[in-house]
N, C-alpha and C positions, 0 to 999 in steps of 0.2 A: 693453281686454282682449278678448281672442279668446273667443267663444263654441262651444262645443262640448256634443256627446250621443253616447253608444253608442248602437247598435242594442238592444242586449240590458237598458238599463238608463234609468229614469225621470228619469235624474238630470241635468241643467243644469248645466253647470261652464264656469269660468273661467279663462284664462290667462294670464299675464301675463310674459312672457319666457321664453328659452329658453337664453340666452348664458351664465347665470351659473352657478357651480357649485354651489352646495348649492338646495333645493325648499323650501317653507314652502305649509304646507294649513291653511289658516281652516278652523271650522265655527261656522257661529252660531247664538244663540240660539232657543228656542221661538218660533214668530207672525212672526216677521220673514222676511230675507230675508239672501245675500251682503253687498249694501249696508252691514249695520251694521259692516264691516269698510273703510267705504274711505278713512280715515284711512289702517289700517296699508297696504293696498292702495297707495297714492301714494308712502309711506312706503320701503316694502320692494320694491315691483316695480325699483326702483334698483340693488340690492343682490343680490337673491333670485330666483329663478325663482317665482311667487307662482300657488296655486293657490288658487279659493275655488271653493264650490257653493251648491245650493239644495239642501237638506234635500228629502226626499220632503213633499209636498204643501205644499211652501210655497214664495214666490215661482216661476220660473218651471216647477219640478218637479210640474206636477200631471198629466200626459199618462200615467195609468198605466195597469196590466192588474189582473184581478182577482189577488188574491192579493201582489200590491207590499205592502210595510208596511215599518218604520221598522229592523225587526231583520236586514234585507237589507244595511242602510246600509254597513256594514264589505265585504261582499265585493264590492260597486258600485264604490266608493271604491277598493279593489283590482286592480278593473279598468281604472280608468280611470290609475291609476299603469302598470300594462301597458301601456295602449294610449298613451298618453306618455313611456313607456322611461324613467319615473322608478324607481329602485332602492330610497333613502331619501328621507324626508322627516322636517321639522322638523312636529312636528302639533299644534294651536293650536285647545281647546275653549273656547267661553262658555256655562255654565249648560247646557242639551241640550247642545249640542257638545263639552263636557265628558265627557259621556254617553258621545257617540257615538265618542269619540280616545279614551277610555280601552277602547271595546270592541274598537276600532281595533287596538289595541295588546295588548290580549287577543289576537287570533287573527292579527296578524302582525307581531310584534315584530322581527323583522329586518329591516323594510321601516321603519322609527322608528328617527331621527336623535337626537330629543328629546322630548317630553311636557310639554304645559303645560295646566295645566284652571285654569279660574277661574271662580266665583260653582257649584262642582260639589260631586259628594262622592267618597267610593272605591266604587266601583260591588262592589267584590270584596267588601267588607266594609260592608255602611251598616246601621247601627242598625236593629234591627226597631221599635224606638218612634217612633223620629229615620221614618221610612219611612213607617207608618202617619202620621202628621202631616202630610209630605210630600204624603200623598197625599189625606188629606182637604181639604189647600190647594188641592191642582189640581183637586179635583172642586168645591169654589166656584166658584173663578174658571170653569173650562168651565161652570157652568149659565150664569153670568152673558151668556157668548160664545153660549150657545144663545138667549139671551133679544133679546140683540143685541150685536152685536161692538163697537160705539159704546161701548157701555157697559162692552164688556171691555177693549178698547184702552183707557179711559183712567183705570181701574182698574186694567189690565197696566203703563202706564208710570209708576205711583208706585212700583210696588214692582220694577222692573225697572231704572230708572236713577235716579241722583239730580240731578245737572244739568239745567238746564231744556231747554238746546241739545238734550241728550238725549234728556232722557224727551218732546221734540217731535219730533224723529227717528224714536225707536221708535214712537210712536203712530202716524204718519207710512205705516210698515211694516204694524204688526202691523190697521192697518184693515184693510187689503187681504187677510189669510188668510182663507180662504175656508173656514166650519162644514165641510165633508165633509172638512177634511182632519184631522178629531180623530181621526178611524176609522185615520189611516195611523199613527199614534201610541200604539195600544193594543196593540202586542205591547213595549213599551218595557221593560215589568219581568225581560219574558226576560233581561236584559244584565245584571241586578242579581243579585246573589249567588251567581252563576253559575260563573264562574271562580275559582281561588285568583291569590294574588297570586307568580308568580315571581320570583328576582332579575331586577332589571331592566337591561340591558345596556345603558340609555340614561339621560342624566339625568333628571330632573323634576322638575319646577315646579310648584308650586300655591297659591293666593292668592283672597282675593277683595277686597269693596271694605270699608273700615271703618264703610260706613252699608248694607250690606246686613241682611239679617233676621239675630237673632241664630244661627236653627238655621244657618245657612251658617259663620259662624263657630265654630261651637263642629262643625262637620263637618271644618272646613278643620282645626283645630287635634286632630283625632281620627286623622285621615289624619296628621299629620305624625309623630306618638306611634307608628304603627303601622311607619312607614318614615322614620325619622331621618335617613338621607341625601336627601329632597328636601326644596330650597328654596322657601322662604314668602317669599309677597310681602303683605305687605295694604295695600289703595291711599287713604292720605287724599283726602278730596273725592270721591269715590266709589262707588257703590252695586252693584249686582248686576253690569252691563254693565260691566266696568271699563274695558273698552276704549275704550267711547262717551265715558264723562262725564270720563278725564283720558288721552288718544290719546296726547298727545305724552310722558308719562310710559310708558304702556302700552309704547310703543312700542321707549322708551329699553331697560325692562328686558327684553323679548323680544332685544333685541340685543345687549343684556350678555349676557345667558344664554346665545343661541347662539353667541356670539365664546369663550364658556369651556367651550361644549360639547365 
């Protein structure tokens, strides 16, 4: 893959073809990196024009200026479709990246082919209970990462994938993030509640894995009730990452969806 930076933006990006005609943009997970995509990346660079990133402060995006942080992510990501004369993309959350393609598609839906979030919630709408929970989970797990990241990585990858290939993979990853990058992470709530939900001019997809935590499930199945035209995937053998712990499934159904988009 081609590596690439703007001038104007922290961000580390990937490329992977230019010949074909439709774009697919990964974003992955909290603590890791691009990497937990290089299944689909092998998969789809074939097929797909395939762009993936590193999130602000994790893997190689940590070169930043005062004031960078996580609620930037959508108009960076914007840029760098300009600075690639990409039009539309096909856009592809896991868990954060979920997050970050649903706020994506908040503030530029004409530039979204299609929409897929997995192991996410509906950022427009999430439960004020289901949220506060949410959030006393990642204030756990972050002391624990304060305390030592040895010890959050491998607390991080029980509850992150369920395959063992996996949850050594993530661990693999998520050693490597580096404590100062929780600070790029704390305007994240701005993206929650924030927006209403418009029709949506593209389709969408949402799913998680059948052994992830039950709040995800019962998030995933809250979102569907709220917009009855997107499709639910839930992935046996599976946990949070769903793309890590069954690719070549993951993989399958990302290409049903966009052959029917």
């Amino acid at each position: 893959m081609r590596q690439c930076k703007l001038n104007n933006s922290p961000i580390i990006y990937y490329i992977s073809g230019n010949d074909h005609n439709e774009w697919c943009l990964f974003l992955h997970a909290a603590f890791v990196n691009h990497k937990m995509y290089k299944s689909q990346i092998e998969y789809f660079e074939k097929k797909y024009n395939v762009l993936v990133v590193d999130i602000i402060g994790h893997g190689q995006s940590t070169n930043t200026k005062k004031g960078d942080s996580i609620d930037k992510m959508s108009a960076w990501l914007y840029d760098i479709m300009k600075a690639e004369k990409i039009e539309k993309v096909h856009i592809v959350g896991v868990s954060l990246g979920a997050i970050l393609a649903q706020d994506f598609a908040n503030r530029y839906p004409d530039s979204v082919n299609s929409l897929a979030c997995f192991g996410g919630y509906d950022i427009n709408n999430f439960d004020a209970k289901m949220q506060k929970e949410n959030g006393a989970s990642q204030m756990l797990m972050m002391l624990k990462a304060l305390v030592s990241i040895k010890w959050f990585a491998k607390a991080n990858k029980q509850i992150s994938a369920y395959t063992l290939q996996a949850q050594n993979e993530f661990y693999d990853m998520n050693i490597l993030f580096p404590k100062k990058s929780f600070m790029y992470l704390a305007s994240l709530n701005s993206m929650v509640n924030t927006h209403q939900t418009k029709q949506r001019m593209y389709p969408l997809l949402i799913g998680c894995g059948k052994f992830d935590i039950p709040m995800e499930l019962s998030a995933v199945e809250m979102w569907k009730n709220r917009e009855p035209q997107a499709k639910v995937v839930i992935f046996e053998d599976a946990g949070h990452c769903v793309n890590m712990d069954v690719p070549q499934k993951f993989n399958e159904v990302m290409e049903k969806f966009w052959r029917n988009s």
